[in-house]
N, C-alpha and C positions, 0 to 999 in steps of 0.2 A: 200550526199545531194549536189544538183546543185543550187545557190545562184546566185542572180547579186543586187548590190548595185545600186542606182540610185541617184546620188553626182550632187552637183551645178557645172554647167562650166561654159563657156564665159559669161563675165557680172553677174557674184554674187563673193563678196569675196570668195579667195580660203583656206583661214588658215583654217578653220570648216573642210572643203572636205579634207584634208591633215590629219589634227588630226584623223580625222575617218577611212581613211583608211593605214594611215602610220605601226601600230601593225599589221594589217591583211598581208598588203603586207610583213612585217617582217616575219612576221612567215606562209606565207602561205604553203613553202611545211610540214612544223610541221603540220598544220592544214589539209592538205591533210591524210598523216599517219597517222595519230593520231584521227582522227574523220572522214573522208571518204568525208571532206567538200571543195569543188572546188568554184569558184566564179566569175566573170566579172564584168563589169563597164560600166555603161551607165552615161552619161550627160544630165542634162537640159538645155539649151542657153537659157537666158533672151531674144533671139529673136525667142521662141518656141512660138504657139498660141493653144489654146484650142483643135484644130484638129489634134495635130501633137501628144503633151499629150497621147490623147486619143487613136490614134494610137499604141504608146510608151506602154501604160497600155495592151491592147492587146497581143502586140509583147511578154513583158515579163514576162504575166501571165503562161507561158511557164517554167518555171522555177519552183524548188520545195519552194523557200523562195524568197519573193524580199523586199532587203533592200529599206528603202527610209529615204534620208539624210533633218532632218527637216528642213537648212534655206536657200534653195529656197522655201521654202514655207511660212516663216516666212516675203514676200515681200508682202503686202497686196496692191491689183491693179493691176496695168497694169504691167507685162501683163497676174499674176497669182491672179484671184477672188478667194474669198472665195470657191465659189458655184463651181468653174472649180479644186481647189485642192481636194476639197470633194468627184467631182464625180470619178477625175482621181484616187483613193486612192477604190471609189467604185468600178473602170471597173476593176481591177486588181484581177483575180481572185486565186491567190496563195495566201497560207500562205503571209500575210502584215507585216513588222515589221518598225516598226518607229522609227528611231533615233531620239529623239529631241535633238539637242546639243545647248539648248537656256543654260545661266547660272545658273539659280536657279532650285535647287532642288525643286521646287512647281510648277513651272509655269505647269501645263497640259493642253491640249489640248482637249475639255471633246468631242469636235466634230469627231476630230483625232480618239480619242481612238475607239470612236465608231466603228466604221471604219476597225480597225487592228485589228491583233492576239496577240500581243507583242510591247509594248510600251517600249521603252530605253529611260532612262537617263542616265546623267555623273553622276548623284550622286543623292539617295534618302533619304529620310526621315528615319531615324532609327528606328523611331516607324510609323508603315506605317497605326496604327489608328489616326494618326495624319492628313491623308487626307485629314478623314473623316470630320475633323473640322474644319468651314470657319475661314478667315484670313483676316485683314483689307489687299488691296495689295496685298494677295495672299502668303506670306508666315510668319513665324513664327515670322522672326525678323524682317521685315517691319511691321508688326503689334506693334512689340516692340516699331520702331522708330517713326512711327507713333503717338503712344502715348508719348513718351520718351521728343520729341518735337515740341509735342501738336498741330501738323499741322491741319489746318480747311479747307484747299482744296479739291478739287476735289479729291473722292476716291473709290477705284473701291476694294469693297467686292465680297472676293474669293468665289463659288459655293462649299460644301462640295463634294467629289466624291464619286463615288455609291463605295460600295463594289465591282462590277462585273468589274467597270474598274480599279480599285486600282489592281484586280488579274491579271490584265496584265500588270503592270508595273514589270520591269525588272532592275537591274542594269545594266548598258554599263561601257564606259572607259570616263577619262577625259581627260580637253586638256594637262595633263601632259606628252601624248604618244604619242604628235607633234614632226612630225619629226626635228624642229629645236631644242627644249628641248633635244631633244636625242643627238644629234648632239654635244650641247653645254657641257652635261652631260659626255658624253663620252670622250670629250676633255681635260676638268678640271678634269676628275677622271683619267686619265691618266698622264697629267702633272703634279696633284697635286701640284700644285702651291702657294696657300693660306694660308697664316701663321695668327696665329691667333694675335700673336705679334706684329706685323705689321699694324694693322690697326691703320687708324688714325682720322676714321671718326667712332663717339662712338654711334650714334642713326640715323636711315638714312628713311625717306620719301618721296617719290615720288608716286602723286597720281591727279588725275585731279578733279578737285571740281565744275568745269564749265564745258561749254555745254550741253551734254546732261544730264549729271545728275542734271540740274538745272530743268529739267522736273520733276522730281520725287525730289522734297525737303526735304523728308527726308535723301532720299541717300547724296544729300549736305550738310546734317545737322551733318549727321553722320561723314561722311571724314571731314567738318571744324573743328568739335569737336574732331576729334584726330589729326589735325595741330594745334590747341590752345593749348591741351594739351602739346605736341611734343614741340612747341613755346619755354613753360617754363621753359623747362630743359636745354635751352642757357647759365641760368646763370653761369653752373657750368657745361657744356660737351660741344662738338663741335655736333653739329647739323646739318644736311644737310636735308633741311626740303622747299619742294617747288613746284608745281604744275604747274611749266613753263617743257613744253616737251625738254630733251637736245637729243643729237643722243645716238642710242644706245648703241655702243661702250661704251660712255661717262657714259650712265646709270649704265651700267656691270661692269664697271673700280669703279665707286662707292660703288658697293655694293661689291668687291673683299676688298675694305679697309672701310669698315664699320663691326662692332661688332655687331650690332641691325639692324635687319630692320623689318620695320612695314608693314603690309597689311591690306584696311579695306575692306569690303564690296564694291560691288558694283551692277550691274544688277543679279549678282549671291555671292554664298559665296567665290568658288574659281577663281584665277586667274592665267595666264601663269607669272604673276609678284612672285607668290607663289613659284614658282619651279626654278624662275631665281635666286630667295636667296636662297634657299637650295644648290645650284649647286655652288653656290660662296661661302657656307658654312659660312654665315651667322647666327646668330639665329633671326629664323621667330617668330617674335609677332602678331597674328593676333585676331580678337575675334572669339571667342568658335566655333570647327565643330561638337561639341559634340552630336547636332541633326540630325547628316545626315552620310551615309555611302557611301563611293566614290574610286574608283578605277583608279589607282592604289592608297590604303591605306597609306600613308608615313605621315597622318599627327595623331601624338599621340600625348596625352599632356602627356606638361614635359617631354615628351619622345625625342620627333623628332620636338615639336614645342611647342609654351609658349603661351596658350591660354588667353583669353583676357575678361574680364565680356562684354554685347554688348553694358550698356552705359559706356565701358573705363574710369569706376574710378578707375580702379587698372592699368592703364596704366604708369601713371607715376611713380609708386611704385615698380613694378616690369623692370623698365628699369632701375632703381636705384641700383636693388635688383644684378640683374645680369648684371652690369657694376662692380660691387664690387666683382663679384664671375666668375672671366674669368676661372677658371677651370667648371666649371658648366656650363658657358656657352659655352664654346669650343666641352662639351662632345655631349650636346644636338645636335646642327650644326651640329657635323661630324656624328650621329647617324643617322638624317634626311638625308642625303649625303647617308649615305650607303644603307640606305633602300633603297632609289631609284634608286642606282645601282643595287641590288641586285634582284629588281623585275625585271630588264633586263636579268642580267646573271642565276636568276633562271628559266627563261623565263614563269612569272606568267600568263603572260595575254594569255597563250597557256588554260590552266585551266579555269579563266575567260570566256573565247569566248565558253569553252566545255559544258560548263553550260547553254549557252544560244543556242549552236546546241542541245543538249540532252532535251532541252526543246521542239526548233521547233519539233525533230522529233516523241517528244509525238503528240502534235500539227497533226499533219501530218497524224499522224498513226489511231488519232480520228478524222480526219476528220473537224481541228481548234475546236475542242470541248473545251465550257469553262473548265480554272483551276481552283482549289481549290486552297485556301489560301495557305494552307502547301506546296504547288509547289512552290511557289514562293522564290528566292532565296534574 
């Protein structure tokens, strides 16, 4: 199978296009042997116009798959409309597959899907009858917060999704398999550096509560309410607790002498802040991923990470529980640590991506004919 990606370039953030294709380019000649799957790279420039697109769409209908990378498309206006991303996704006549790499496990695109053969996320819904049922916000636990902190704003109720596009959603990879996380991973697992003894900073927060998530009040409602939380446990721990941005050096060097770090939500469940404490070997506190299934897998509870109820009243009890139990909490950290080395050197995501060529080439072979449920991985 002959494959070309279609990634944001000149003029769109680059970190999304890098996450997306840093595993591929990793293991592309695995993926060659091993599945018969070759690939290319095309760009969008933000100084691209509707004519040039549509050209673009022709050119690489050519191909037996074409990936398309969701956020240049996630730019609404100038100089990509709604109506000009819909058609270009319509001229394209090969098998479609859509990456969205928005944050949240919910956000769909009900127009998108139309659209495509194969719809990717960084991470889905464990119970995928859970689509089916609208969301104040759009997903499970904005609806929570929503209610939790009785907002009366402006609120945008999720559409439920049909069954036909649920069967094209697909798991993909998260931003855990950025090329800088690897980078950063592979350097601390090699130095092993981090002594658990050592630390001197016993609970540790860094998380922005302003700007944009001042748009969305729940999301601020949620991160103030685990810095108030966090606040209280000054009395009696050292706390490094704050929402002024430092350099990141400065950030990294914190969480390497910190015993706790906390992470809450944000525009999605997971963050690249998620994998920076794991790699500093930290124990991550975050609330529950219990509803959603996401790859690369490293976050277990109890296991590899200390899950959290979503309105954090057992925050402060379990930061107590496991400041008192540093063999317990040492095991968890280094557990989470290995896993994530370990889906490199098992080289997991060779599997992952096999699952989703083995799908296009059903796909292909029926002529993009709908899945059935049971396909779906």
């Amino acid at each position: 199978m002959k494959a070309i990606f279609v990634i944001a370039g000149n003029g769109f953030p680059q970190y999304q296009a890098q996450t997306l294709m840093f595993p591929l380019l990793k293991y592309k000649r695995e993926l060659k042997q091993k599945y018969d799957f070759t690939f290319e790279v095309a760009e969008i420039h933000r100084d691209m116009d509707p004519t040039d697109l549509h050209v673009m769409a022709r050119t690489i209908s050519s191909y037996d798959a074409v990936f398309v990378q969701g956020r240049p498309f996630k730019v609404h206006g100038e100089p990509f409309t709604r109506e000009y991303i819909l058609e270009f996704l319509n001229a394209i006549s090969a098998t479609k597959v859509f990456f969205d790499d928005g944050d949240s496990s919910c956000h769909l695109d009900e127009k998108v899907m139309e659209k495509v053969d194969v719809y990717l996320k960084r991470q889905v819904l464990k119970e995928r009858s859970d689509y089916g049922t609208s969301h104040l916000e759009r997903t499970p636990w904005s609806d929570c917060f929503v209610r939790l902190y009785d907002y009366h704003g402006p609120i945008m109720q999720s559409p439920a999704v049909s069954d036909s596009d649920v069967d094209k959603l697909h798991l993909g990879w998260n931003i855990g398999l950025g090329r800088d996380t690897y980078q950063l991973l592979m350097k601390r697992h090699w130095w092993g550096i981090f002594k658990d003894n050592g630390r001197s900073i016993d609970v540790h927060l860094r998380a922005r509560i302003h700007g944009d998530f001042e748009t969305r009040a729940w999301i601020h409602e949620h991160r103030k309410s685990m810095y108030d939380k966090v606040h209280e446990l000054q009395v009696k721990h050292n706390v490094v607790s704050s929402d002024m941005r430092v350099p990141l050096a400065h950030y990294r060097k914190e969480l390497q002498n910190s015993a706790i770090a906390l992470s809450p939500f944000g525009w999605g469940e997971i963050s690249r802040n998620d994998f920076e404490i794991i790699i500093a070997e930290c124990l991550l506190m975050k609330p529950s991923l219990a509803h959603l299934r996401t790859e690369p897998n490293i976050f277990v509870e109890y296991e590899t990470y200390v899950p959290l109820e979503w309105d954090l009243s057992d925050l402060q009890e379990k930061c107590e529980y496991y400041l008192s139990h540093p063999e317990e909490r040492e095991r968890i950290a280094k557990a989470a640590k290995r896993r994530y080395v370990e889906y490199y050197s098992n080289k997991l995501f060779i599997r992952r991506f096999g699952e989703i060529v083995n799908r296009l080439c059903l796909l292909t072979e029926a002529g993009s004919r709908p899945t059935t449920r049971n396909e779906v991985p």
